[in-house]
VEXZAVEX-629152 format. One record per residue (C-alpha): residue number from 0; residue in three letters; x, y, z. Coordinates in nm, 4 decimals. Last residue first. Layout:
BEGIN
{site NUM "Ala" {X Y Z}}
...
//
This chain:
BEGIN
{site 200 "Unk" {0.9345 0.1623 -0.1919}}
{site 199 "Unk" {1.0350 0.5009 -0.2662}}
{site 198 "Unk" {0.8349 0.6518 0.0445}}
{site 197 "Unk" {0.9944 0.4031 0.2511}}
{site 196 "Unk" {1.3395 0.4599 0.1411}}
{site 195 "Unk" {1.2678 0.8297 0.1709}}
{site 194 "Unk" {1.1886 0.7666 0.5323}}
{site 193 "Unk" {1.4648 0.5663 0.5814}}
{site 192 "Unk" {1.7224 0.7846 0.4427}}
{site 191 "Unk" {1.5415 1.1226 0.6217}}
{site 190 "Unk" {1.5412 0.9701 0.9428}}
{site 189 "Unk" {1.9086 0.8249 0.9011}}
{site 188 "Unk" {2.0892 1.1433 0.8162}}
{site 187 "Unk" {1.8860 1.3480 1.1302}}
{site 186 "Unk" {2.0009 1.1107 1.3736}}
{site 185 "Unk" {1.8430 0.7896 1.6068}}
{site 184 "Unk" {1.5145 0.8460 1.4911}}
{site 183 "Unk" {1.2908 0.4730 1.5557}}
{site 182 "Unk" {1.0457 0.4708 1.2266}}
{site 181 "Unk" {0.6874 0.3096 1.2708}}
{site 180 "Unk" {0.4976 0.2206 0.9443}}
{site 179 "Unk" {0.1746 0.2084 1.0637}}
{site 178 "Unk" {-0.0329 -0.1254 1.1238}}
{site 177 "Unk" {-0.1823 -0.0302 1.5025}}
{site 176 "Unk" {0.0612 -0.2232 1.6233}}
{site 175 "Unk" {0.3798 -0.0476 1.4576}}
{site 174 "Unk" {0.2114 0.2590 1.6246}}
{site 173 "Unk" {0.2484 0.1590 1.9250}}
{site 172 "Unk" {0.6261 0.0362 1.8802}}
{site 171 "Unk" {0.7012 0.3970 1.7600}}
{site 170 "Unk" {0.6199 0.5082 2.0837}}
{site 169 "Unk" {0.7721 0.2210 2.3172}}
{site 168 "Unk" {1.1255 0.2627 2.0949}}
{site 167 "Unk" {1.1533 0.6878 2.1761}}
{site 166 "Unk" {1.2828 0.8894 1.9090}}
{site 165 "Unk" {0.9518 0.8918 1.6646}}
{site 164 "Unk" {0.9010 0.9098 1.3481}}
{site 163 "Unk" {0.6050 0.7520 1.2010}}
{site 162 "Unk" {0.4908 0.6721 0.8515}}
{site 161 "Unk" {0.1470 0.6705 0.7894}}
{site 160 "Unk" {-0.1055 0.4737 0.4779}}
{site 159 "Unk" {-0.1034 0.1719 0.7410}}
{site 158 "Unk" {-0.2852 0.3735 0.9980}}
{site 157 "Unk" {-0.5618 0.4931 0.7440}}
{site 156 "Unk" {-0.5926 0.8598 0.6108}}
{site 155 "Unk" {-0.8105 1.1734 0.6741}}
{site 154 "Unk" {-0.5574 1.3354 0.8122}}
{site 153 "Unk" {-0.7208 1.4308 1.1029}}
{site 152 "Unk" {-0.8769 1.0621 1.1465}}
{site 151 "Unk" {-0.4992 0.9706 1.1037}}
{site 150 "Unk" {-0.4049 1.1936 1.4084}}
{site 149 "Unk" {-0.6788 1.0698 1.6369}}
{site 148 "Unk" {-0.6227 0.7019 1.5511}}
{site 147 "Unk" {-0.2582 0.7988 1.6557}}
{site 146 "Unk" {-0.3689 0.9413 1.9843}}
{site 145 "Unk" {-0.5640 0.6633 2.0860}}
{site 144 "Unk" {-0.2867 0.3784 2.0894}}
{site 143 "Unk" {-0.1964 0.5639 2.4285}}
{site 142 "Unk" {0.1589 0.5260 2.3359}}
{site 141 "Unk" {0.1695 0.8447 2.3021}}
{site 140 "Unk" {-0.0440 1.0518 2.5242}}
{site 139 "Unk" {-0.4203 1.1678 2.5892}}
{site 138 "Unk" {-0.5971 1.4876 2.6779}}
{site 137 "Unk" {-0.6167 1.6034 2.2858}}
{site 136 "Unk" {-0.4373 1.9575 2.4793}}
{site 135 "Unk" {-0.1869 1.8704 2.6647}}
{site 134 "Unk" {-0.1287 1.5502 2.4533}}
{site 133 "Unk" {-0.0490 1.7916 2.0922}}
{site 132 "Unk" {-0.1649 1.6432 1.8170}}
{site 131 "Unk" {-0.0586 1.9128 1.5250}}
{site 130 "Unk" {-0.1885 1.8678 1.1816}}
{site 129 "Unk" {-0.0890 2.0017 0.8068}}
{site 128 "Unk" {0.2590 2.0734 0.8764}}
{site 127 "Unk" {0.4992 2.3612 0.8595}}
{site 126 "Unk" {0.3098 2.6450 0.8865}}
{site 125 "Unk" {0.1889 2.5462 1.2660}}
{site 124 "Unk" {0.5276 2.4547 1.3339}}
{site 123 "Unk" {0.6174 2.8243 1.3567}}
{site 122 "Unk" {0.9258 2.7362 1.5230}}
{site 121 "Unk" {0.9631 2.9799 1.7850}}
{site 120 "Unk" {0.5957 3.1807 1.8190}}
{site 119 "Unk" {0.4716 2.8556 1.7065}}
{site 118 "Unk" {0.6719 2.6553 1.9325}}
{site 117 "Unk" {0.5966 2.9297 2.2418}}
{site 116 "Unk" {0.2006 2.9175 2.1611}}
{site 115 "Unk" {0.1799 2.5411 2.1073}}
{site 114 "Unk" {0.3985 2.4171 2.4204}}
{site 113 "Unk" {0.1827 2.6179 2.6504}}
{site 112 "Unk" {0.0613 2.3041 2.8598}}
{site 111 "Unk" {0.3123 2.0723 2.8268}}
{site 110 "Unk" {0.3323 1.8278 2.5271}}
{site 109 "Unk" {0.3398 1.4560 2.4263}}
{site 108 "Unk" {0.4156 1.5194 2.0356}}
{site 107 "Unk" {0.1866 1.4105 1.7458}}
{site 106 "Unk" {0.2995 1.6107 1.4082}}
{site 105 "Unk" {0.1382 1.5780 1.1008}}
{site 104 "Unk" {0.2063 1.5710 0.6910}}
{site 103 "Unk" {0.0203 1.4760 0.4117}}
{site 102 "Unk" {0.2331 1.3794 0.1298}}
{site 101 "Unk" {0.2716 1.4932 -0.2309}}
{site 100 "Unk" {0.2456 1.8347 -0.1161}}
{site 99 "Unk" {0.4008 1.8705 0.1340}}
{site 98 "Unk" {0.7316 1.6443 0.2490}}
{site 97 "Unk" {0.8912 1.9787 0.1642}}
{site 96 "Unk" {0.8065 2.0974 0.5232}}
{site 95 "Unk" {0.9507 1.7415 0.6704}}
{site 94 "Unk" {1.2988 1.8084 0.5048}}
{site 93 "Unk" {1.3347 2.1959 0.6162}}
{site 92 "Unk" {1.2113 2.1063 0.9855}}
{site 91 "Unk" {1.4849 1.8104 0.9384}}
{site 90 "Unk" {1.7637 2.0016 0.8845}}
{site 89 "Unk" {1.6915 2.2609 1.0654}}
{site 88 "Unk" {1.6705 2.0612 1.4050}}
{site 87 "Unk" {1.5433 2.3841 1.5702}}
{site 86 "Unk" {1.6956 2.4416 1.9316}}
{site 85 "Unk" {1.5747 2.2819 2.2786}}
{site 84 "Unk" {1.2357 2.3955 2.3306}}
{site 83 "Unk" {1.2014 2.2208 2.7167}}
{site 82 "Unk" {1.5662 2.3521 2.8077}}
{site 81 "Unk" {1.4654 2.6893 2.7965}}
{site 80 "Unk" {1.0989 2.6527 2.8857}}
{site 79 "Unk" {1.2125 2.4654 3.1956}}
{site 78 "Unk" {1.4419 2.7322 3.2511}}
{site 77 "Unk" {1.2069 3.0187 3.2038}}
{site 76 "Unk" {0.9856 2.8270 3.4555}}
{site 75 "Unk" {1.2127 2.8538 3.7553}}
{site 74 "Unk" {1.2952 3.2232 3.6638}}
{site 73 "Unk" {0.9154 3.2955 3.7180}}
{site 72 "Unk" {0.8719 3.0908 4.0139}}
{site 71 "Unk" {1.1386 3.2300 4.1250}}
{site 70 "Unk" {0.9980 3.5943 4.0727}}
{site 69 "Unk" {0.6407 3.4463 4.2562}}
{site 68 "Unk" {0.7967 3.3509 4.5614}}
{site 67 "Unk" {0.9411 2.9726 4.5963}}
{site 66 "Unk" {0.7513 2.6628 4.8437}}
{site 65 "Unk" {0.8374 2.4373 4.6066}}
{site 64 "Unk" {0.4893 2.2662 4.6552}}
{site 63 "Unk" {0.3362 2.6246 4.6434}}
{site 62 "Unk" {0.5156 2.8241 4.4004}}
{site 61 "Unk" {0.4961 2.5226 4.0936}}
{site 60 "Unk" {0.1441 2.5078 4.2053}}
{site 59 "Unk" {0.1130 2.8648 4.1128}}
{site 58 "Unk" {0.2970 2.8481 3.8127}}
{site 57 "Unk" {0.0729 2.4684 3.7046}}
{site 56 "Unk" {-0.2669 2.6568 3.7853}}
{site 55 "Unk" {-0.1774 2.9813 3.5801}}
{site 54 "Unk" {-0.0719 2.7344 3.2811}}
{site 53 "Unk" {-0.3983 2.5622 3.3227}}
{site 52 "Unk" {-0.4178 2.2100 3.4425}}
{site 51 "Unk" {-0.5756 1.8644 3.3567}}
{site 50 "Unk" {-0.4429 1.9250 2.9661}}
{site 49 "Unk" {-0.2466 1.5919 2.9125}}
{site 48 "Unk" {0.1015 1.6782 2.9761}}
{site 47 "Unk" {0.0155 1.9681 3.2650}}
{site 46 "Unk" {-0.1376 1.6500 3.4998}}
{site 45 "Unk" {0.1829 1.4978 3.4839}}
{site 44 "Unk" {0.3621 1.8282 3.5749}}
{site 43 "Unk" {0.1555 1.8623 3.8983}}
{site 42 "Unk" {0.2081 1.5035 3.9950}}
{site 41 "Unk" {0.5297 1.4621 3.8903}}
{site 40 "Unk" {0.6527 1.8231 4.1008}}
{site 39 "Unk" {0.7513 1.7551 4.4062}}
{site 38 "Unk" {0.9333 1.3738 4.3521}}
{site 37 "Unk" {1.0842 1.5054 4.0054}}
{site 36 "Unk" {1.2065 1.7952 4.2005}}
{site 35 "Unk" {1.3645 1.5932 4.4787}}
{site 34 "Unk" {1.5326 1.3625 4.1897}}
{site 33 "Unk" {1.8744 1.4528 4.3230}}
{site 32 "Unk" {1.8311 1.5897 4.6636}}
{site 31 "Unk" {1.6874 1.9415 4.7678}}
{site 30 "Unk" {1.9014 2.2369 4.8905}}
{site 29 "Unk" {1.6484 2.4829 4.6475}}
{site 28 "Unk" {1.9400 2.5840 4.4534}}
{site 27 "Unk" {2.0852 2.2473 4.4475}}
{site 26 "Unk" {1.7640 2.1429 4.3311}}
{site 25 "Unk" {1.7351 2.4028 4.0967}}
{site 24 "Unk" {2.0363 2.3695 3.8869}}
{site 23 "Unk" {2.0166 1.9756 3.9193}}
{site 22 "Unk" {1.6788 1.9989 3.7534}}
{site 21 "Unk" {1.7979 2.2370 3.4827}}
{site 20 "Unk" {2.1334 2.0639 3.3800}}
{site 19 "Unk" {2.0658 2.1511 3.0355}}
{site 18 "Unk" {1.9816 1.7934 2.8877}}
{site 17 "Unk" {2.0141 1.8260 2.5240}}
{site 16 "Unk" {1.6783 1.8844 2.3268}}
{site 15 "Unk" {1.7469 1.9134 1.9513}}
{site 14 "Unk" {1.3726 1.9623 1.8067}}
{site 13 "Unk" {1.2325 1.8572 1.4788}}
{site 12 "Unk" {1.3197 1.4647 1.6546}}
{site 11 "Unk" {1.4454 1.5029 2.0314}}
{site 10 "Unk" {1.1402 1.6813 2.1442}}
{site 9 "Unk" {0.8848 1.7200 1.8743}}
{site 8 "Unk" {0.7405 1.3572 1.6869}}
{site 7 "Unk" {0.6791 1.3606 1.3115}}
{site 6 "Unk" {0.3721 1.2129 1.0570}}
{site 5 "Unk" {0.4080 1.1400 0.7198}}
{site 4 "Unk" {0.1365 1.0650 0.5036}}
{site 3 "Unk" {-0.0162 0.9087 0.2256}}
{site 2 "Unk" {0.1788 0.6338 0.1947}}
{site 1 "Unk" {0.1091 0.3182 -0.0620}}
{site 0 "Unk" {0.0000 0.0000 0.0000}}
//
């Protein structure tokens, strides 16, 4: 059968997202041990990934279970943001745009609440692809089989007509088992070569 469309994870994939040292930063800051944050703030951020909180909701929970006034909770969240966005994998961005027209295109990416407005504002992603699934805001995440049913009803195609990219081996897995052509990104040189192999195929 042939593809219709391709269909591109965020963090790690169109965006480079080293580890900045963020938790660490703020734990030490905040004289808490490693993986203090993580214990504080799962709950809260958990809840931001699919949508069960407001962005005004997750800075003032952020203030209260970190017990931080409202300028640290300020410069606490710039960092996340920071380190959250990453950098522009240009490469790619440039290769998935020019996917269109011959292919539909999408993007599912397990998100934090306010992830569209800063990416588009960044990245304009939103002129890049046809469809954007983001979790914080469909109210599920990937591997949730859900999602990618969502995205293909979006773009109007079946799950074997989709190729998906993904950086993380559960994700892509999922959508192996729902019949799409799952892809596993381990670099920018061998995302594009096995997509185009796919799409030649």
């Amino acid at each position: 059968m042939a593809f219709r469309a391709v269909v591109f994870d965020i963090g790690g994939v169109l965006e480079v997202t080293p580890p900045l040292g963020m938790a660490g930063k703020w734990e030490d800051r905040l004289g808490l041990p490693p993986g203090g944050l993580a214990s504080r703030l799962g709950g809260l951020f958990g809840a931001g990934n699919v949508g069960e909180v407001t962005e005004a909701e997750i800075h003032r929970g952020v203030g209260e279970l970190l017990a931080i006034d409202e300028p640290a909770v300020d410069a606490f969240m710039a960092d996340l943001w920071t380190e959250y966005l990453g950098s522009l994998n240009t490469e790619l961005a440039a290769y998935f745009a020019g996917l269109r027209p011959a292919y539909r295109t999408g993007i599912i990416s397990n998100s934090f609440v306010g992830a569209r407005e800063r990416e588009q504002e960044r990245y304009g992603f939103g002129q890049l692809t046809d469809v954007i699934i983001y979790s914080h805001e469909a109210g599920i995440s990937k591997p949730d089989p859900r999602i990618y049913h969502l995205a293909c009803d979006r773009l109007g195609i079946r799950p074997e007509e989709m190729i998906f990219l993904d950086d993380v081996e559960e994700n892509v897995a999922a959508a192996r088992d729902l019949g799409a052509h799952g892809i596993l990104f381990t670099s920018t040189g061998q995302a594009i070569a096995d997509i185009e192999a796919c799409l030649r195929s």
